[in-house]
C-alpha positions, 0 to 999 in steps of 0.5 A: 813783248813785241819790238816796237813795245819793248823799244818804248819800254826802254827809251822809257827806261832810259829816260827814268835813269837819267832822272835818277843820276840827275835827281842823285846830283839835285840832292846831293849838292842841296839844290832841291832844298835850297829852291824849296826853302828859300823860294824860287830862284834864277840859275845863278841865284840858285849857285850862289846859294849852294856853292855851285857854278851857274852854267851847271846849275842852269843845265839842272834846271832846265832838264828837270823842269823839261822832265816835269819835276821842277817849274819855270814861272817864265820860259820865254825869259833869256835863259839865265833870267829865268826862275825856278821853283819846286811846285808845292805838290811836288815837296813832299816826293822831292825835299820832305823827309819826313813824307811817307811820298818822299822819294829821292832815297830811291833815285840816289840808291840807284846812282849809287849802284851805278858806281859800282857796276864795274865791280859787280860785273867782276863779281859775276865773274868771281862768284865773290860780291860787293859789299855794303861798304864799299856802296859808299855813304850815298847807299847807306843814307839812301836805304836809311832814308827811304823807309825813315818816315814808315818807321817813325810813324806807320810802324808805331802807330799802325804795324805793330798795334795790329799784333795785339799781344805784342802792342800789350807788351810794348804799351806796359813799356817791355824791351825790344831788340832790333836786329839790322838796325842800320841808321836807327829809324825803326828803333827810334820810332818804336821808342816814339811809338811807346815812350816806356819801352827800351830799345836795342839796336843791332848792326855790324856796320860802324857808320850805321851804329854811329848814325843811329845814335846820333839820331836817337839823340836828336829824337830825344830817345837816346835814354831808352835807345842804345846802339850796337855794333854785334853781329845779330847772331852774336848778341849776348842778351836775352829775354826781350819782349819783341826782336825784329829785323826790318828789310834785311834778313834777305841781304845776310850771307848767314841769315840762319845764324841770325835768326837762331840769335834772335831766337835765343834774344827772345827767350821762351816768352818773346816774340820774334817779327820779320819784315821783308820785301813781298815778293810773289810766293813763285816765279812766273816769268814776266811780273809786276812793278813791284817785283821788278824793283826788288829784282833790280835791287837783287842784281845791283845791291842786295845779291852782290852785298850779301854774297861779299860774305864768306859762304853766303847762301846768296838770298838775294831781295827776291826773298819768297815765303818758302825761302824764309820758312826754310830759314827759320825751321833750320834756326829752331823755329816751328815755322813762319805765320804771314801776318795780316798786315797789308803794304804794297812793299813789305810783308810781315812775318811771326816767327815761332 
C-alpha cells in the first residue's frame, strides 16, 4: 500500500472508529430508538425523552447526521431549534433487532473492546488474557444480538432444512443440544423452527444462562427449552439427535475437550454440526473485508478471552478448516465435511 493510500485508509479508519464509540453511546443511552419510535425531535425533545442533557445530545446530533447516519429536516434552523429524525432506510441498520441489516451490536462490540485495551496490552506481556467477563454486559449483549435475527429465522428456516436427514429428525420433533449457547438465540429459534423439538442449551457463563432463559420465556418456548450452566465438556446427557455449537469452538482454551463431549451427547445415532467463522483456509498476507474483521476480532476479543483460560491452546477468531479438523480427529472424530451451506460469514461443518 503505498503512503498517501495507507494514510487515506486510516483517516478511513479513524473516521469509522468514531462512529463506533459514538453509535456505542446513541445505543446505550436509548437515543436511536427514542427518535425512531416517537418520531423526529429537537436536541432537547430528544433528552427530555431519554433523560440526558440537551448540550450533549445536540452534539450526538449533529456528528451522526454529519456522519450520514441520521437526518436534519432544516439545518439552516438555530441549532437548538433543529429536528432530527432517523431515516426510514436506515431503521432496519440502526434500531430493528429484529433485522438481518441490524448493526449496532458490532459497533458496541467493538466500544466494548476498547475499554479493555489497557488489560490486553498486559495480556501481551503476560501470555494470560481477558476473559469474557471482565468485557463487561455491553460485549456479552453485543455478540448475542448480533447473530439474534440469523438464528431466529435463517437458522430454522433455511440452515438446518439443507441438512436433509438432520431437518427429518428435528420435523419428527428430536432433541437437540446446544453447546455455547450464550443468550439463547439460536436455541430458541430451533424450537421456533420445530415446535415439537426440545432443546438444551449449554454455557459456563451465569449471565448468559440466566438471559437465555429469560428469553425462551418471552418466546414462548420456555416449555421445550431449558438452560444450563456446564461446561459442553461436562454435560452428563447423551443421545440427542443434533449437537451444535454456533460461533464459539474458536474461543474455547480446551476446544478438544468440548467436542469429545459433544461427541458422547450425540451418542451412535446423532449428528454433531459446527459453525464458525469462515475464514480463508491459508494465510496469504494482505486479505479481504472479511478476514480483516475476524483478525480484529482475534486481537481485541477472541484470542485474549480464550487464552483467560488455563492451558488455552489460544485458537483465536481466525479458525481455519485444518485447525478444526485437527480438533476433531483428537476428539474421536473421523474428520470434518464443510457443508454446502453458503454465508459471506459463517461456514458449517459435519462432524463425524
Amino acid at each position: 500500500m503505498e503512503t498517501e493510500a495507507l494514510s487515506d485508509h486510516l483517516f478511513e479508519s479513524m473516521l469509522g472508529a468514531m462512529d463506533a464509540l459514538t453509535m456505542a453511546i446513541g445505543h446505550r443511552l436509548g437515543l436511536y430508538e427514542a427518535l425512531h419510535h416517537a418520531g423526529k425531535a429537537t436536541p432537547g425533545e430528544l433528552a427530555a425523552r431519554t433523560g440526558t442533557h440537551p448540550r450533549y445530545v445536540r452534539e450526538w446530533l449533529e456528528q451522526q447526521t454529519v456522519a450520514g447516519l441520521l437526518f436534519v429536516e432544516d439545518p439552516s434552523a438555530a441549532p437548538d431549534e433543529r429536528r432530527y429524525s432517523v431515516p426510514t432506510e436506515h431503521a432496519p441498520v440502526l434500531v430493528d433487532r429484529e433485522s438481518l441489516l441490524y448493526f449496532q451490536p458490532f459497533m458496541t462490540m467493538v466500544a466494548a473492546a476498547a475499554v479493555q485495551v489497557p488489560a490486553i496490552a498486559d495480556a501481551f506481556r503476560s501470555g494470560g488474557g481477558v476473559s469474557w467477563r471482565q468485557y463487561g454486559e455491553d460485549m456479552r449483549l453485543s455478540q448475542a444480538n448480533a447473530n439474534r435475527a440469523l438464528f431466529l429465522t435463517v437458522l430454522g428456516q433455511q440452515w438446518l432444512p439443507s441438512i436433509s436427514d438432520v431437518h427429518a429428525r428435528l420435523a419428527a420433533g428430536g432433541s437437540v443440544a446446544d453447546v455455547g449457547c450464550g443468550d439463547g438465540w439460536s436455541s430458541i429459534g430451533i424450537a421456533l423452527a420445530y415446535p415439537g423439538v426440545t432443546v438444551d442449551g449449554y454455557d459456563v457463563d451465569a449471565d448468559s444462562v440466566a438471559a437465555a432463559a429469560a428469553n425462551a420465556a418471552a418466546y414462548g418456548v420456555a416449555d421445550r427449552v431449558h438452560f444450563h450452566r456446564v461446561d459442553g465438556a461436562a454435560a452428563e446427557k447423551s443421545g440427542y439427535d443434533l449437537v451444535t455449537a454456533f460461533e464459539c469452538v474458536h474461543d474455547m482454551g480446551d476446544p478438544v475437550s468440548v467436542l469429545a463431549g459433544m461427541r458422547t451427547l450425540a451418542g451412535d445415532d446423532g449428528a454433531v454440526v459446527v459453525m464458525d467463522e469462515r475464514a480463508p483456509e491459508t494465510f496469504t498476507g494482505p486479505g479481504d473485508t472479511v478476514e480483516q474483521a475476524l483478525y480484529g476480532y482475534s486481537v481485541l476479543v477472541c484470542l485474549p478471552d480464550g487464552m483467560s483460560h488455563e492451558g488455552s491452546v489460544g485458537t483465536g477468531t481466525v479458525m481455519r478448516p485444518d485447525t478444526l479438523r485437527g480438533y476433531a480427529v483428537e476428539a474421536g472424530f473421523d474428520g470434518i465435511e464443510v457443508l454446502p451451506i453458503e454465508h459471506d460469514t459463517f461456514r458449517f461443518y459435519r462432524l463425524a
